[in-house]
N, CA, C and O atoms as a GROMACS GRO file, in nm:
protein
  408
    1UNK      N    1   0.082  -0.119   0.000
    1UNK     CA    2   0.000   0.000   0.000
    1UNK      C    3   0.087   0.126   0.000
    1UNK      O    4   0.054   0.227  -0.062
    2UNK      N    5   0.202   0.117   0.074
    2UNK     CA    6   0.278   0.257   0.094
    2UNK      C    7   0.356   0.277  -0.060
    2UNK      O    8   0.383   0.384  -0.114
    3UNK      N    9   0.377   0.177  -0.097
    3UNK     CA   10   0.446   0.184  -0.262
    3UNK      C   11   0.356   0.212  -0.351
    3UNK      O   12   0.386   0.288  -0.443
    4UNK      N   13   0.253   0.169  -0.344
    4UNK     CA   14   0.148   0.254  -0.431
    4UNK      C   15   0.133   0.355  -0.411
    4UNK      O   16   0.162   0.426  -0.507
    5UNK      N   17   0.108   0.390  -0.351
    5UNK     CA   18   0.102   0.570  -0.277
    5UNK      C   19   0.193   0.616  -0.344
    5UNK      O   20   0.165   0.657  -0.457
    6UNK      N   21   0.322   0.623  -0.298
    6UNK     CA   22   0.442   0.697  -0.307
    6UNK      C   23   0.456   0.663  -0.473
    6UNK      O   24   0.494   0.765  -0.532
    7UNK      N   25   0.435   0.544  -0.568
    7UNK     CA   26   0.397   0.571  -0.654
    7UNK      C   27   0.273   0.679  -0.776
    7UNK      O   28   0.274   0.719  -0.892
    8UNK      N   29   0.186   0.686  -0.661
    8UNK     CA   30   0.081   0.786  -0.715
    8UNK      C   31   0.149   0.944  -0.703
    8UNK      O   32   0.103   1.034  -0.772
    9UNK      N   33   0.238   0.962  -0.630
    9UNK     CA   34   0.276   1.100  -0.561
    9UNK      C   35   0.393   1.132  -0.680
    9UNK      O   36   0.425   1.237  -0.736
   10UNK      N   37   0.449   0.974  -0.692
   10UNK     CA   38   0.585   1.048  -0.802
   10UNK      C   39   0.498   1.099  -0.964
   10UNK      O   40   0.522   1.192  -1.040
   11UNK      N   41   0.366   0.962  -0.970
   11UNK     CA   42   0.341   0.997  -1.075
   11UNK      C   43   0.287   1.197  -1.113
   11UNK      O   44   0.312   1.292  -1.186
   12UNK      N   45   0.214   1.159  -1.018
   12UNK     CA   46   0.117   1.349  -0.994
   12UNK      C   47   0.216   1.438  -0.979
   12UNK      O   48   0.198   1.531  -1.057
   13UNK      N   49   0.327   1.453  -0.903
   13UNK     CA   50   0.423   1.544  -0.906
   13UNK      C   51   0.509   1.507  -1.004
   13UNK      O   52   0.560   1.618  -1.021
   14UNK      N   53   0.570   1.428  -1.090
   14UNK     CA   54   0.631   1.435  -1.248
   14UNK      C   55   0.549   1.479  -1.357
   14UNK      O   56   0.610   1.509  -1.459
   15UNK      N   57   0.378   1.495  -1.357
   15UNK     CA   58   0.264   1.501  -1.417
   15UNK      C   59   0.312   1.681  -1.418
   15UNK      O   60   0.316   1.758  -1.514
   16UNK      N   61   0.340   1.702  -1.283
   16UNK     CA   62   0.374   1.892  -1.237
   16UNK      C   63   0.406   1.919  -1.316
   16UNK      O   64   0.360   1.982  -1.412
   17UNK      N   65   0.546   1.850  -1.276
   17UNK     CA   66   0.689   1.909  -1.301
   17UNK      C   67   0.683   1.949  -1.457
   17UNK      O   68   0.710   2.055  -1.513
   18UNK      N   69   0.642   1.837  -1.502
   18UNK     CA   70   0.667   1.851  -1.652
   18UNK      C   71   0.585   1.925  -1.746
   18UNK      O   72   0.625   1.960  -1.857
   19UNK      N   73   0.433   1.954  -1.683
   19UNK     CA   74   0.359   2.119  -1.742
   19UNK      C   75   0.446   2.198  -1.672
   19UNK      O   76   0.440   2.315  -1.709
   20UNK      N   77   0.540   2.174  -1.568
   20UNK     CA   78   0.582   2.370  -1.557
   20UNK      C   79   0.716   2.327  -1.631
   20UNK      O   80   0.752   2.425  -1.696
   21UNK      N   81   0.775   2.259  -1.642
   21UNK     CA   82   0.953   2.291  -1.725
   21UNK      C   83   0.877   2.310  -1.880
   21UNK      O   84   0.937   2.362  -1.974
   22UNK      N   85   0.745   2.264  -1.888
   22UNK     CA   86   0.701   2.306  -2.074
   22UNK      C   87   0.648   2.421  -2.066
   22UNK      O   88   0.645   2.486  -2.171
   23UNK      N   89   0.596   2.479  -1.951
   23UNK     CA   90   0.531   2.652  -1.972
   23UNK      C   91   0.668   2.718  -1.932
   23UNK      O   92   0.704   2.795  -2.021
   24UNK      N   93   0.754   2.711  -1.828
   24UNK     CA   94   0.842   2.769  -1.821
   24UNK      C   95   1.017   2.756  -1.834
   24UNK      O   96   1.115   2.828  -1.821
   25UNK      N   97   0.990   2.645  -1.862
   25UNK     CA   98   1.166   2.591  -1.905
   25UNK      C   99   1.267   2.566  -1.770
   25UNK      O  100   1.287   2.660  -1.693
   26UNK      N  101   1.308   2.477  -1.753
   26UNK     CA  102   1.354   2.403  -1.640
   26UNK      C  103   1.478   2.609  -1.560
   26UNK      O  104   1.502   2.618  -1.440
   27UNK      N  105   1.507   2.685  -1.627
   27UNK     CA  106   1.568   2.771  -1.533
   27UNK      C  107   1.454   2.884  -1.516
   27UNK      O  108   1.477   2.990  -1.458
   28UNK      N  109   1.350   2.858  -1.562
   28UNK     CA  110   1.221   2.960  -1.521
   28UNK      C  111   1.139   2.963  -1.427
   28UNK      O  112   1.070   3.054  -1.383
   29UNK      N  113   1.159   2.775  -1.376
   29UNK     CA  114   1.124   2.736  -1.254
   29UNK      C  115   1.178   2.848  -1.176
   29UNK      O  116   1.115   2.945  -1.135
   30UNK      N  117   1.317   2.818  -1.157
   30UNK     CA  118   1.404   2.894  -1.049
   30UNK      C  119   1.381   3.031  -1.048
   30UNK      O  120   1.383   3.100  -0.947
   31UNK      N  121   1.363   3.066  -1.148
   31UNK     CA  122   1.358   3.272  -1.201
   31UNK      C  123   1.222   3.244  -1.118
   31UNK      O  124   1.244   3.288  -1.006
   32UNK      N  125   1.096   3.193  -1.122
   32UNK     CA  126   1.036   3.258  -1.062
   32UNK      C  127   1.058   3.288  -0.908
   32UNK      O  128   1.043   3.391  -0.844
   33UNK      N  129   1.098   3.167  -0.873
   33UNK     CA  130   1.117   3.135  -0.748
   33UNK      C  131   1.195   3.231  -0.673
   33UNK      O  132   1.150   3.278  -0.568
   34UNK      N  133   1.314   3.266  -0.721
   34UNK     CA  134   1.441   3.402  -0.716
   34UNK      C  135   1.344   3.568  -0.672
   34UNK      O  136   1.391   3.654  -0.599
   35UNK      N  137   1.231   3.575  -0.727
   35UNK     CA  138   1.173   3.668  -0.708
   35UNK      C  139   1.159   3.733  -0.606
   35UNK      O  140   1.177   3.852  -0.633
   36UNK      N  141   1.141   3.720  -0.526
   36UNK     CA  142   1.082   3.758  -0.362
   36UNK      C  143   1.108   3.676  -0.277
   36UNK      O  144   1.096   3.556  -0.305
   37UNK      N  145   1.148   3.713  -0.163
   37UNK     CA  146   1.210   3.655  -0.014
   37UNK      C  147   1.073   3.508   0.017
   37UNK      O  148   1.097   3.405   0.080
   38UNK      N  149   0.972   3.533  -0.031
   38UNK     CA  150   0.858   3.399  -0.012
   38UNK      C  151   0.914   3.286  -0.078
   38UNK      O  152   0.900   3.167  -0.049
   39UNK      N  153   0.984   3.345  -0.179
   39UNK     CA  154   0.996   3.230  -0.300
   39UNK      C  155   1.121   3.162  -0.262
   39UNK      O  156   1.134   3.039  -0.263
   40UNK      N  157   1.234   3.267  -0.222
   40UNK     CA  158   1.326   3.189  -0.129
   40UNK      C  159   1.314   3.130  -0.015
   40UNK      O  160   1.380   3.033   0.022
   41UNK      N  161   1.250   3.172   0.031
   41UNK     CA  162   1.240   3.067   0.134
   41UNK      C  163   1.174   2.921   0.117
   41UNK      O  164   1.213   2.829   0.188
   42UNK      N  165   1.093   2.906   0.040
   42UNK     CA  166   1.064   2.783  -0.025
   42UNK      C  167   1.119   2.682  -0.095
   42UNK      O  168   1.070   2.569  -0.097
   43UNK      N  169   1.233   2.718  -0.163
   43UNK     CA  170   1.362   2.676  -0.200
   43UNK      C  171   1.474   2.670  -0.077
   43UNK      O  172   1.574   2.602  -0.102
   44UNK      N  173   1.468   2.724   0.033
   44UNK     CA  174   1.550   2.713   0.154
   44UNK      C  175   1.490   2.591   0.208
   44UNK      O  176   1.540   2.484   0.242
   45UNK      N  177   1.375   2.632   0.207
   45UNK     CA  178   1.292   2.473   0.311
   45UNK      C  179   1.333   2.369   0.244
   45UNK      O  180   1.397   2.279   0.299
   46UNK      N  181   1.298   2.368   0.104
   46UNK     CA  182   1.319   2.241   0.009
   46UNK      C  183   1.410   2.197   0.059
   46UNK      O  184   1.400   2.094   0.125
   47UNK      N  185   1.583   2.291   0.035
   47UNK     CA  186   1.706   2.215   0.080
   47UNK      C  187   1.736   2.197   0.223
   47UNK      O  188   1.838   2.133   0.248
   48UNK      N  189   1.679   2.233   0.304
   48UNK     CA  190   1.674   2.191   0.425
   48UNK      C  191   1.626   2.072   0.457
   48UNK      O  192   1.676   2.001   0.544
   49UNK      N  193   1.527   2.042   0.388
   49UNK     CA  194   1.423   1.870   0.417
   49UNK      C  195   1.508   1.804   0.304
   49UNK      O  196   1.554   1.700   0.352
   50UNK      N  197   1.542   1.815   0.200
   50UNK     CA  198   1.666   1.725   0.138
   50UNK      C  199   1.790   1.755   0.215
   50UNK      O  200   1.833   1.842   0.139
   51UNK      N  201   1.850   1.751   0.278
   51UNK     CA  202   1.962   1.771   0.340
   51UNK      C  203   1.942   1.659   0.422
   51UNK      O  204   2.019   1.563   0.421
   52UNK      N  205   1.806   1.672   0.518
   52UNK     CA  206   1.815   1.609   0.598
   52UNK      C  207   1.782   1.452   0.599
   52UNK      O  208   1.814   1.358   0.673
   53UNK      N  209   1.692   1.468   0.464
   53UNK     CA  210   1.664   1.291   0.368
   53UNK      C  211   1.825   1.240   0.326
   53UNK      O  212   1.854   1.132   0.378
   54UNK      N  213   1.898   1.281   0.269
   54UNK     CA  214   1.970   1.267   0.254
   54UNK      C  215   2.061   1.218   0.358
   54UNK      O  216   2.132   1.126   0.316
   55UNK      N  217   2.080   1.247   0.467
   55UNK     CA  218   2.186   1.222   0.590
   55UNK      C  219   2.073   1.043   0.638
   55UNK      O  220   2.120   0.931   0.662
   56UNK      N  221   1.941   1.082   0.636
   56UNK     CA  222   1.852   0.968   0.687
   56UNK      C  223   1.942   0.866   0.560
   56UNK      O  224   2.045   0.806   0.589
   57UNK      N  225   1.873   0.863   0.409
   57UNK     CA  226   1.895   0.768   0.342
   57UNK      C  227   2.041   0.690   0.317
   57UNK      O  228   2.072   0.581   0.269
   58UNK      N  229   2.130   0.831   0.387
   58UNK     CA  230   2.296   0.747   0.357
   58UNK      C  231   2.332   0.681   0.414
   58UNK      O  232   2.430   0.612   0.386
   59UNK      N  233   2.228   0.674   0.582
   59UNK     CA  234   2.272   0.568   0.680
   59UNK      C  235   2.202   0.474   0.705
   59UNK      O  236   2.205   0.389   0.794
   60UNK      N  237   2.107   0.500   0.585
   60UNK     CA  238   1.988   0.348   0.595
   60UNK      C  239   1.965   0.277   0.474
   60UNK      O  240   1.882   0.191   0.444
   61UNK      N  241   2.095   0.357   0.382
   61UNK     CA  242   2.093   0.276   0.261
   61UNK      C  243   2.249   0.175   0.272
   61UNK      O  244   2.280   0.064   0.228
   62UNK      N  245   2.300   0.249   0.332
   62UNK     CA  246   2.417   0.170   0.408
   62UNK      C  247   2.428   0.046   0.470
   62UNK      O  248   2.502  -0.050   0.448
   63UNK      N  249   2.300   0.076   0.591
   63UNK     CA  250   2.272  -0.032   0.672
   63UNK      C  251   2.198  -0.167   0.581
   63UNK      O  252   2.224  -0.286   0.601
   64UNK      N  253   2.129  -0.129   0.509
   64UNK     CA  254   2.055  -0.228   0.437
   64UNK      C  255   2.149  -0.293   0.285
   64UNK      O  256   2.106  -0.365   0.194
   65UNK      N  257   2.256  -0.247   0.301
   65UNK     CA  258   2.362  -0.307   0.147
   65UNK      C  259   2.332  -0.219   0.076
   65UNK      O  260   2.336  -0.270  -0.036
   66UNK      N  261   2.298  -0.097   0.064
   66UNK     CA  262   2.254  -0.025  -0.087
   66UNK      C  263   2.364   0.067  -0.107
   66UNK      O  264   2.435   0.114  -0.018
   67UNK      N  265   2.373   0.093  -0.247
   67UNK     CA  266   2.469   0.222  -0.286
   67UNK      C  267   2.402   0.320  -0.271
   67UNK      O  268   2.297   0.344  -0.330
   68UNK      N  269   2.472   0.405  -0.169
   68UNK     CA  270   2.429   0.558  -0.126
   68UNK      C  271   2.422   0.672  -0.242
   68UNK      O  272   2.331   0.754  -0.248
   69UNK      N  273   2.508   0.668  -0.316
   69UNK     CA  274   2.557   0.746  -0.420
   69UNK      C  275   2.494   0.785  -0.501
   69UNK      O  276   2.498   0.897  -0.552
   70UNK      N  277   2.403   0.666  -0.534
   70UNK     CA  278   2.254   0.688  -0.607
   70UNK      C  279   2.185   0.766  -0.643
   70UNK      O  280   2.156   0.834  -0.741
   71UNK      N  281   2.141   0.733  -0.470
   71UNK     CA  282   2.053   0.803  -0.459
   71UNK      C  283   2.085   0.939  -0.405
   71UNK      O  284   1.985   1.010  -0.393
   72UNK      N  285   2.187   0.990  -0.373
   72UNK     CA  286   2.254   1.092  -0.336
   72UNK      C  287   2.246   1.197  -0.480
   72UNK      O  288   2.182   1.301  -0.476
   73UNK      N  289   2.317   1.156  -0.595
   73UNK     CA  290   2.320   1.185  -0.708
   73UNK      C  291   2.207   1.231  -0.786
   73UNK      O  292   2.209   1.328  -0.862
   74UNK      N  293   2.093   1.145  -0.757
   74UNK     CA  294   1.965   1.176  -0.804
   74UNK      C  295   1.893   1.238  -0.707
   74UNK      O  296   1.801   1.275  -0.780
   75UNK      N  297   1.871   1.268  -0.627
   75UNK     CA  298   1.833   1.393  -0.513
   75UNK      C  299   1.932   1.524  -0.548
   75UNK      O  300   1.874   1.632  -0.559
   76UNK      N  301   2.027   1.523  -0.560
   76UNK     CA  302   2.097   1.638  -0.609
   76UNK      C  303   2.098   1.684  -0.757
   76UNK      O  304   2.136   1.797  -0.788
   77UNK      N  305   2.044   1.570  -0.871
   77UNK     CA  306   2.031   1.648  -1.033
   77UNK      C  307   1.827   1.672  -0.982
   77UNK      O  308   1.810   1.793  -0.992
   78UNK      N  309   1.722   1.621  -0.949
   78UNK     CA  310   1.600   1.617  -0.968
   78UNK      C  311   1.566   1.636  -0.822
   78UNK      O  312   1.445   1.617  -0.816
   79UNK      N  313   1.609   1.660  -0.714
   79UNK     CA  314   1.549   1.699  -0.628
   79UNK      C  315   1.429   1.586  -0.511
   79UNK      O  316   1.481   1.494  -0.449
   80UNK      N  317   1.324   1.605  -0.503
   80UNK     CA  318   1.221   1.513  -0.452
   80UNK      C  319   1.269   1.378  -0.485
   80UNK      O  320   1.312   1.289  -0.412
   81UNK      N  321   1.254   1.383  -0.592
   81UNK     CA  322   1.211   1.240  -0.698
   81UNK      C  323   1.359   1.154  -0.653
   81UNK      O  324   1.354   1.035  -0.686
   82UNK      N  325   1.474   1.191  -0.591
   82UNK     CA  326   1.520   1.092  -0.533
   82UNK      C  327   1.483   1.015  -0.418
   82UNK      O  328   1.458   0.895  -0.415
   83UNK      N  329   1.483   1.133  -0.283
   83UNK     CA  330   1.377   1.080  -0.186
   83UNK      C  331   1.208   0.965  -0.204
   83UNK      O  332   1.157   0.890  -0.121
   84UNK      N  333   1.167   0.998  -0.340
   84UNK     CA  334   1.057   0.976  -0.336
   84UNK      C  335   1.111   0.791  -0.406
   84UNK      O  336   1.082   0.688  -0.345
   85UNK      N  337   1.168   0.794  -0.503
   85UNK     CA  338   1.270   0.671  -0.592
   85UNK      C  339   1.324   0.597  -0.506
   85UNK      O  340   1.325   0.477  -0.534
   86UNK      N  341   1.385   0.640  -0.374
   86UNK     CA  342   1.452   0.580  -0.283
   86UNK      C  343   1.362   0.503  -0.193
   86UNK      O  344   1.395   0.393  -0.149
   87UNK      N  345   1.240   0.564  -0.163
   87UNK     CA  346   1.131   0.489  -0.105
   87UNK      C  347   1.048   0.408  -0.129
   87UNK      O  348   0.980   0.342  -0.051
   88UNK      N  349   1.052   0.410  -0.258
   88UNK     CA  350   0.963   0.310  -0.379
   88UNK      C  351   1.040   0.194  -0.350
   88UNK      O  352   0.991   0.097  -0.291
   89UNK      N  353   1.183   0.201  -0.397
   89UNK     CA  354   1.246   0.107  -0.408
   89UNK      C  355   1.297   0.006  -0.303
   89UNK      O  356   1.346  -0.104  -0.330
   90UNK      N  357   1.277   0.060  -0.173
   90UNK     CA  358   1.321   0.032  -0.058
   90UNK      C  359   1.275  -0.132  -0.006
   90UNK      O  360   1.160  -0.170   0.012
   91UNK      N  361   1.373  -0.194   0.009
   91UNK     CA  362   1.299  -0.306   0.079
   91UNK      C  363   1.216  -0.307   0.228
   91UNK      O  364   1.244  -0.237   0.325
   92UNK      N  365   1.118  -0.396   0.219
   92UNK     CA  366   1.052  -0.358   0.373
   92UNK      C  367   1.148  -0.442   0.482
   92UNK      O  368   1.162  -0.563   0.464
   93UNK      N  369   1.198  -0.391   0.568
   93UNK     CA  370   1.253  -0.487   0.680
   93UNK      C  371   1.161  -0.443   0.809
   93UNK      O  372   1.074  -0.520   0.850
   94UNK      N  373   1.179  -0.329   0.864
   94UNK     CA  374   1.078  -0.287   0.970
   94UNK      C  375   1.011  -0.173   0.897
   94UNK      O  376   1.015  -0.144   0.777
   95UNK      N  377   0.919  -0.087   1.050
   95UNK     CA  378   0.871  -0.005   1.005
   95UNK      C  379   0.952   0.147   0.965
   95UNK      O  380   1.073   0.135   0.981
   96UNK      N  381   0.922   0.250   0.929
   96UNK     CA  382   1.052   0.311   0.845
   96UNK      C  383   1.062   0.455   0.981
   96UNK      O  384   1.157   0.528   1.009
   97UNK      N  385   0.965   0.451   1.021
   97UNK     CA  386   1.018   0.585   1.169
   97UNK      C  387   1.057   0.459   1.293
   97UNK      O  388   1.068   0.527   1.395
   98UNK      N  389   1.076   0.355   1.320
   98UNK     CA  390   1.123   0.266   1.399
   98UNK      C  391   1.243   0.333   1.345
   98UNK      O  392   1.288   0.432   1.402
   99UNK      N  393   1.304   0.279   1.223
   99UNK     CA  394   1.490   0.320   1.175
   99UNK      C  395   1.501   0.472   1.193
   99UNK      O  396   1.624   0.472   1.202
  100UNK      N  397   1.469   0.594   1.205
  100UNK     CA  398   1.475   0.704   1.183
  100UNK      C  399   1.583   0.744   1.289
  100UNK      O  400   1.693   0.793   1.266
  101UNK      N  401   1.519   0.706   1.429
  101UNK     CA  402   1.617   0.709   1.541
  101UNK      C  403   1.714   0.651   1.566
  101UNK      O  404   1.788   0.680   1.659
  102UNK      N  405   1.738   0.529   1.459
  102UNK     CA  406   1.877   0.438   1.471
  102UNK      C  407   2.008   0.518   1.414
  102UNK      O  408   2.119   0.465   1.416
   0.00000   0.00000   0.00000
């Protein structure tokens, strides 16, 4: 059930992404965003909650045999869609906020 989900979420947010990089072209995203201190900060939050997926997935892709790099790589060219790729793909061993605190 949670992979379906997180499948429905990549699909609807790539569904986004890809009417706004065709109305505005993948650096028009950002131009808008650049505009006003609202817009930065929304792009601050973003890299703040990837920063911190990132530190989660390098020590729980570790723990479980996976190459970190990956998914490191693809969170840093596309943003979400690694976090979101990384969770799809994830094997189930426990529940996933049980590991959060490990």
């Amino acid at each position: 059930m949670r992979r379906l989900f997180l499948m429905l979420v990549i699909f609807a947010f790539g569904a986004l992404t890809a009417a706004a990089v065709m109305q505005y072209g993948p650096d028009g995203i950002l131009k808008y965003q650049i505009q006003n201190l609202a817009g930065i900060q929304v792009i601050v939050d973003l890299a703040i909650a990837l920063v911190l997926f990132i530190f989660w997935m390098w020590r729980d892709a570790k723990g479980l045999g996976r190459n970190p790099w990956i998914w490191l790589t693809i969170t840093l060219v596309a943003g979400s869609f690694g976090p979101l790729l990384y969770l799809v793909t994830r094997k189930e061993t426990t529940n996933l906020p049980a590991q959060v605190g490990k």
